[in-house]
C-alpha positions as CSV (number, residue, x, y, z in Angstrom):
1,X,85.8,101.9,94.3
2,X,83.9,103.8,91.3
3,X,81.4,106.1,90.9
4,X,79.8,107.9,87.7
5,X,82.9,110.2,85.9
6,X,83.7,112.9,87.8
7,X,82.8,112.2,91.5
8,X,85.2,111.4,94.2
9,X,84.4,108.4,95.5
10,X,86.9,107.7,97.9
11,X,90.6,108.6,98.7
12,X,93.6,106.2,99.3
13,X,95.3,107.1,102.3
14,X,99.0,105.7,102.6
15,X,100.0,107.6,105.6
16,X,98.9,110.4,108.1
17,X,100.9,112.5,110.4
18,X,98.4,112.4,113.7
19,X,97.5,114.9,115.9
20,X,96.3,113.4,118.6
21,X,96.1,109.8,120.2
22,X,100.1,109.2,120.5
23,X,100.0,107.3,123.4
24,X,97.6,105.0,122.5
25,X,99.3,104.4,118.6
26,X,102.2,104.1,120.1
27,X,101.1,101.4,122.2
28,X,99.1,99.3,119.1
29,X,102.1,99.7,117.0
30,X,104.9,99.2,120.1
31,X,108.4,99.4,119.4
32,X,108.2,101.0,116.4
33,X,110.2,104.4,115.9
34,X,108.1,107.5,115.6
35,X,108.9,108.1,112.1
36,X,107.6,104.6,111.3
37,X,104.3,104.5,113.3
38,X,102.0,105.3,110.2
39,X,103.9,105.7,107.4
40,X,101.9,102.8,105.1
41,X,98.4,101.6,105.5
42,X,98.7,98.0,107.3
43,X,100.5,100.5,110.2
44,X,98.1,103.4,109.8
45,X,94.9,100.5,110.2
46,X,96.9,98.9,113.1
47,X,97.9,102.3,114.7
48,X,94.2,103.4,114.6
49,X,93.0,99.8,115.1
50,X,91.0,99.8,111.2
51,X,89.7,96.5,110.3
52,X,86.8,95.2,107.6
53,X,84.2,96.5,109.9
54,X,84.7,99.8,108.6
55,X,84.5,99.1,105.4
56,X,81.7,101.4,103.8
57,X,82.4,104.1,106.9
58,X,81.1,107.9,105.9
59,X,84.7,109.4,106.7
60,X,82.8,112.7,106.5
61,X,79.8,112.0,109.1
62,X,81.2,113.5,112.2
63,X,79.0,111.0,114.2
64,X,81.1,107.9,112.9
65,X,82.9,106.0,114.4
66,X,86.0,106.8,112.3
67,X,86.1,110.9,110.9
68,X,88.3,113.0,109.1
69,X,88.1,116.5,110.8
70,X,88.4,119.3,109.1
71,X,91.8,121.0,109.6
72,X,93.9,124.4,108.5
73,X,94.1,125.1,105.3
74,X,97.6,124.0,103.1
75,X,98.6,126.4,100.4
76,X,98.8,125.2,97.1
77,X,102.8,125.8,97.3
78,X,103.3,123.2,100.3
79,X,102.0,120.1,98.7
80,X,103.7,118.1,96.1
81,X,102.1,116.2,93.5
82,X,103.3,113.4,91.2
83,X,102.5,109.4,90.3
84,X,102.3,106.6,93.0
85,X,105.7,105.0,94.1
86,X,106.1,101.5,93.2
87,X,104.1,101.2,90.0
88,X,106.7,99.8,87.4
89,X,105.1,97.3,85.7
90,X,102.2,99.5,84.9
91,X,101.7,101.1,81.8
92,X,101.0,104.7,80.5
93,X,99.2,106.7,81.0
94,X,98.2,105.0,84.7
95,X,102.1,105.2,85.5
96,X,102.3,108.5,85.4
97,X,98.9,109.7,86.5
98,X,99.6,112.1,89.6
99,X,98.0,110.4,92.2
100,X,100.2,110.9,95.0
101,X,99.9,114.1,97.4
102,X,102.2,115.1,99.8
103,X,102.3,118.0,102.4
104,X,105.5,119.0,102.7
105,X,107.5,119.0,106.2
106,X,108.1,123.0,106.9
């Protein structure tokens, strides 16, 4: 995904916590522990049942059919930043580009 230098064109998301919806996650991603029911994105699309069709999906527009709500804000302190996991064969600078954000657990 790209856009002019400078605009946020979309966000990778590699895992949620949810706050809502348990029973029916649970159920799409049955028998999986709770730590383990959208902890990647091939569980967090089959946990919130995310296939092609929402491909191009304004995550913003609360009249979608899939939105990201606005929630509490996290201070600066709680959220760790650093590069993506996994990326060995890549080469610098992209290897160490902090593109990974995570809230810690309080």
């Amino acid at each position: 995904v790209t856009e002019r230098d400078g605009f946020p064109a979309a966000v990778l998301l590699r895992g949620v916590k949810p706050v809502e919806g348990h029973e029916t996650i649970r159920r799409r991603r049955a028998g999986r522990p709770e730590s383990e029911l959208t902890d990647g994105p091939a569980k967090l699309c089959q946990a919130f049942a995310i296939d092609r069709s929402f491909d191009g999906l304004d995550l913003c527009h609360p009249q979608s059919a899939l939105f990201i709500e606005r929630d509490v804000a996290i201070p600066e302190h709680s959220v760790t930043i650093g590069p993506r996991v996994g990326l060995n064969q890549v080469s610098e600078p992209w290897k160490s580009m902090p593109w990974r954000f995570r809230v810690n657990p309080h």
